[in-house]
N, C-alpha and C positions, 0 to 999 in steps of 0.2 A: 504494500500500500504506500501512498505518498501521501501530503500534507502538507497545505498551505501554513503560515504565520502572517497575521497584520500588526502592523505598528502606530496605535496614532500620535504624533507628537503634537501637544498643543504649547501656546506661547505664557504659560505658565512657569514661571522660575520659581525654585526652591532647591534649598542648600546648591547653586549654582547650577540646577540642571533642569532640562524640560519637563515636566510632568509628563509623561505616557500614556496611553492602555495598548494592551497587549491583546490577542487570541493567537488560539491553535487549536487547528481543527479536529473535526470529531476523529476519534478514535475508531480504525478499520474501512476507513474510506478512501477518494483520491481526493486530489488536493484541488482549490477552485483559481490557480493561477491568472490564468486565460481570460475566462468573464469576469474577473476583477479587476484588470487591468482597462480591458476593453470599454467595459459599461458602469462597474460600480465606484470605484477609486477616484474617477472623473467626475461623477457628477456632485460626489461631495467636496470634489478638490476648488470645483465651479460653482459651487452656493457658495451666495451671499450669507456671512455670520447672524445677520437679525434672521434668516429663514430657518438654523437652527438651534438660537439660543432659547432658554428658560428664562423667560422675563422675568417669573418668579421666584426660583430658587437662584437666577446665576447661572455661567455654567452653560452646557448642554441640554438639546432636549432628544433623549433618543428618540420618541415617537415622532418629532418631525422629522429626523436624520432616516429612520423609517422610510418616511413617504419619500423623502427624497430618494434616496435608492431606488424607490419601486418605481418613478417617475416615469410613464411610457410604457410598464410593463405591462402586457395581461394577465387577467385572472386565468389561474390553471395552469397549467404545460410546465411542471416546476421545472425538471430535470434536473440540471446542475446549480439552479438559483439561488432555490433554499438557502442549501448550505453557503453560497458566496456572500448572500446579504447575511447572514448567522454568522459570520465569522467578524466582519463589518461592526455591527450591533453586539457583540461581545466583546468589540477591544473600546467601543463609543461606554459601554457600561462599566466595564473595568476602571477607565479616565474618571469617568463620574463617581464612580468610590472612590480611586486616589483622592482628587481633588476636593471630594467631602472629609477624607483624611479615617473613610470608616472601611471596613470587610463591605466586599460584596453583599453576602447574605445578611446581614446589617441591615445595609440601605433598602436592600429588597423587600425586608421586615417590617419594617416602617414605612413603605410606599406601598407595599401590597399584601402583606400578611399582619399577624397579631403586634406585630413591633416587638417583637423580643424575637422570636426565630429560636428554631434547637438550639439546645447547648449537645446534647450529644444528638449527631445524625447515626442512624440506620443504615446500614452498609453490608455491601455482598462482594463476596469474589469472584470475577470471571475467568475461569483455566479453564482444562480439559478438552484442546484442540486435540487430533488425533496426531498420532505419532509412525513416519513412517518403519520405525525399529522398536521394540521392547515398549508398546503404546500402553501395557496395562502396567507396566512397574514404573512409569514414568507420570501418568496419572494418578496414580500411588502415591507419589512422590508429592507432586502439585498440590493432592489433595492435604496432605499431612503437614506441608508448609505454610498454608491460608490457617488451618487451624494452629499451629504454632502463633501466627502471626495475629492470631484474636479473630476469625473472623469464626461464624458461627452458620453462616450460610454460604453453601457452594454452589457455584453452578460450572455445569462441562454440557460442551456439545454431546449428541447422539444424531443418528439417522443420519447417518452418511458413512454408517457401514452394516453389514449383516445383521440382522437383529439379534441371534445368537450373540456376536459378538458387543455389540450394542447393552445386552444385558449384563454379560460380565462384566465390562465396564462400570454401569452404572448398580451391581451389586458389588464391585469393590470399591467404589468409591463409598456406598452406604456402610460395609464394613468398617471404612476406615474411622466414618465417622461415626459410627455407634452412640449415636443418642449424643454426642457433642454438640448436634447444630442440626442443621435439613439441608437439603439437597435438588438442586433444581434441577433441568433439560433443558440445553435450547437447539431445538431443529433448525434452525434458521430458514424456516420455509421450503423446503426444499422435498416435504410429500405431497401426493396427493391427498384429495379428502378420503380413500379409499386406502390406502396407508396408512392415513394418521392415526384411523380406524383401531386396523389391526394391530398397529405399533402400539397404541395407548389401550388396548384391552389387552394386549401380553402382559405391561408391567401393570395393569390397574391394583397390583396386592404391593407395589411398591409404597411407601408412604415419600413422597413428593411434594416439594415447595411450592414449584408448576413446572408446567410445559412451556415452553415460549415459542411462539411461529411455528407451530404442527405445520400450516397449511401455507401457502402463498401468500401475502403482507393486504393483497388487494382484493381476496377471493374471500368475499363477507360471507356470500353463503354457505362455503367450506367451514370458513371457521363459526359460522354458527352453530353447522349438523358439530362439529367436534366440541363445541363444548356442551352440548344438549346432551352426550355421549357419555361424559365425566364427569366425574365430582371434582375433580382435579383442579385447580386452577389454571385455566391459560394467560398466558402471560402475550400485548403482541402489541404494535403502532411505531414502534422503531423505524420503519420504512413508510411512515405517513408522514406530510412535511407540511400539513396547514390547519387552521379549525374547522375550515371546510371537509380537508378530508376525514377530521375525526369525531366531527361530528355523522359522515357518515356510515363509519365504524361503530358507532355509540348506536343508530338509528337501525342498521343493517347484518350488525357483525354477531349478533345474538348472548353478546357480553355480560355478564351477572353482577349486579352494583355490590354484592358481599366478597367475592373471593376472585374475583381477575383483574391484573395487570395492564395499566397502558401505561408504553416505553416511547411515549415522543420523542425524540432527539432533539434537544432545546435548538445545537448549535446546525441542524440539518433542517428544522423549522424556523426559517427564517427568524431566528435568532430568541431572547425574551421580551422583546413586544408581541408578537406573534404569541409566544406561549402562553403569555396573559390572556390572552382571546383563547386560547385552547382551554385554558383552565376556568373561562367566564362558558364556554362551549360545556366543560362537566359538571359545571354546579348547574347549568341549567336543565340537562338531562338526568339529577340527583345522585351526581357521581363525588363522593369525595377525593379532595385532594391527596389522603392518604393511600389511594389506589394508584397511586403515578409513582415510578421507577424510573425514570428517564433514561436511555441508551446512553451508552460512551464513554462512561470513566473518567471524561474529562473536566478540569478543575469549575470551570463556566457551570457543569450539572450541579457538578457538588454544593458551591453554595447557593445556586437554585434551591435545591432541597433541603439546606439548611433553612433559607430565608422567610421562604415562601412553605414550608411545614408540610413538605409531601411525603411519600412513604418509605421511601428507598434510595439508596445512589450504589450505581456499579461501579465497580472498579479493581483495576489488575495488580495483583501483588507482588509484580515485578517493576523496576527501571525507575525511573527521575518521576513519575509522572504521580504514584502514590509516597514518595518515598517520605513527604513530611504530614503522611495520616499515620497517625497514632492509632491503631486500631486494641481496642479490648470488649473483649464479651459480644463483639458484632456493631460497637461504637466507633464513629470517630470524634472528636471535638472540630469546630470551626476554629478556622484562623484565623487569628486578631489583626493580621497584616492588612494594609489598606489594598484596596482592588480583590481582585482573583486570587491572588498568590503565587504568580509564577516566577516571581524573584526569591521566593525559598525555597526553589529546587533549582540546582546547579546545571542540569542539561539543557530546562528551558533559559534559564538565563543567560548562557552561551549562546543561543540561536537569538534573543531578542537582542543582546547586546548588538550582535553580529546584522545585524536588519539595523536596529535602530542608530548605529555608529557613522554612516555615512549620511544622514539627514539632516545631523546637530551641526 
């Protein structure tokens, strides 16, 4: 996979240097170089400052810098948009915390949730890719280190090999964790509805956290027969990128308001203005906030979900990108750092210094 980075530098001085916001994009995707350059970078580089200041706080207003990006565009036909305006509107929100001088999920708390926001967020691990040599002692392995590392819920892929094989996997990873925590699946869409079937009545005596993407990301009526099918919970919207489309998932998808998952991808949905409208899209269809898991692992989710008090946040127990979550009991704590937090991890700070060094 690849992966863009933006930099916004505004004309803010402090202790001698620019204020910033930072993004990076979602986690297992490609990168949105190309239409960034071409369409979106431009048109905010070409607004006039009154079109997107906050007359009233100061500052920025992401909801107009919003409109300006989508300026011209149509509704629908996301493809690669989403995610270029989402990464845009992640480093414009980052700035606005620096410059508020508060966390991310802070300011989020205070603009759109209870104004306090978790002190500890709810957190998962995502491993168990398949492995082309020794895939079940190596899973083994992944699984025994998340639980080292405090987390308390796992998740590993399935259905992308023999179901035989599929089981042993996902009866050693239950082994390993014996009652430590629970254990999720994610198919990543890739059965049919007539698979998903048989797949999820084989292990139905497994006890599972959910399934996530049994069926195709867009195939509402599959994923409605599957989960009419299970007690299970399905977990899925990772691959929906608007409130339009999850509000048609809510109206279509045959989703149960007690025990299923929606995984919007904040920074692949046109960012968190966008999400805000997804989340005014759940509370009107009587969905709570504590149902949302958001895709990605990336720092922009996390204090989404801290701020804004939703259910879940993913993320990998490996490399720069978890390396300053604290995890215990299946907790993390929020970080007190002003923005996102990507200047306390040393790999992102490398790439942002490395972008932001020829601007100043």
């Amino acid at each position: 996979m690849t992966a863009s980075a933006v930099v916004i530098v505004s004309d803010v001085i402090r202790n001698g240097k620019s204020v910033m916001g930072f993004a990076f994009d979602s986690i297992g995707r490609y990168s949105h170089g190309g239409i960034l350059r071409e369409r979106f970078i431009p048109r905010i580089l070409n607004a006039h400052s009154e079109n997107y200041q906050d007359p009233d706080r100061g500052g920025l207003d992401p909801f107009k810098i919003w409109n300006i990006l989508m300026r011209g565009e149509k509704p629908g036909g996301h493809g690669e948009r989403p995610g270029a305006v989402g990464l845009v509107d992640a480093a414009v929100w980052d700035l606005i915390a620096k410059l508020e001088d508060k966390p991310l999920w802070r300011l989020l708390a205070e603009r759109f949730g209870d104004g306090i926001g978790q002190p500890h967020v709810p957190v998962y691990a995502t491993i168990g890719h398949y492995h082309s040599e020794n895939d079940i002692a190596q899973l083994g392995n992944d699984v025994r280190t998340c639980l080292d590392l405090g987390f308390s819920t796992v998740k590993i892929k399935a259905g992308g090999a023999a179901l035989s094989e599929d089981e042993r996997r996902i009866d050693t990873a239950l082994g390993i964790i014996n009652g430590q925590g629970s254990l999720a699946l994610d198919l990543n869409g890739m059965m049919s509805q007539t698979e998903a079937e048989i797949f999820i009545k084989k292990i139905a005596d497994r006890e599972l956290a959910w399934i996530e993407e049994p069926v195709g990301p867009l195939d509402f009526e599959a994923t409605k027969a599957v989960a009419q099918a299970t007690d299970i919970p399905i977990a899925t919207g990772e691959n929906l990128f608007s409130a339009e489309d999850t509000r048609n998932l809510l109206l279509y998808g045959g989703l149960r308001h007690d025990r299923d998952i929606l995984q919007m991808d904040i920074s692949l949905s046109y960012g968190i203005v966008e999400y805000l409208r997804i989340l005014d899209e759940l509370k009107l269809h009587g969905w709570s906030r504590k149902q949302c898991a958001p895709h990605a692992g990336h720092l922009l989710a996390y204090n989404t979900v801290a701020g804004l008090d939703l259910g879940l946040h993913e993320t990998t127990p490996y490399g720069d990108l978890s390396s300053a979550l604290k995890v215990k009991d299946g907790f993390a704590e929020p970080t007190t750092s002003p923005g996102v937090g990507f200047e306390n991890h040393p790999g992102f700070k490398l790439i942002f210094d490395d972008i932001a060094s020829p601007l100043l």
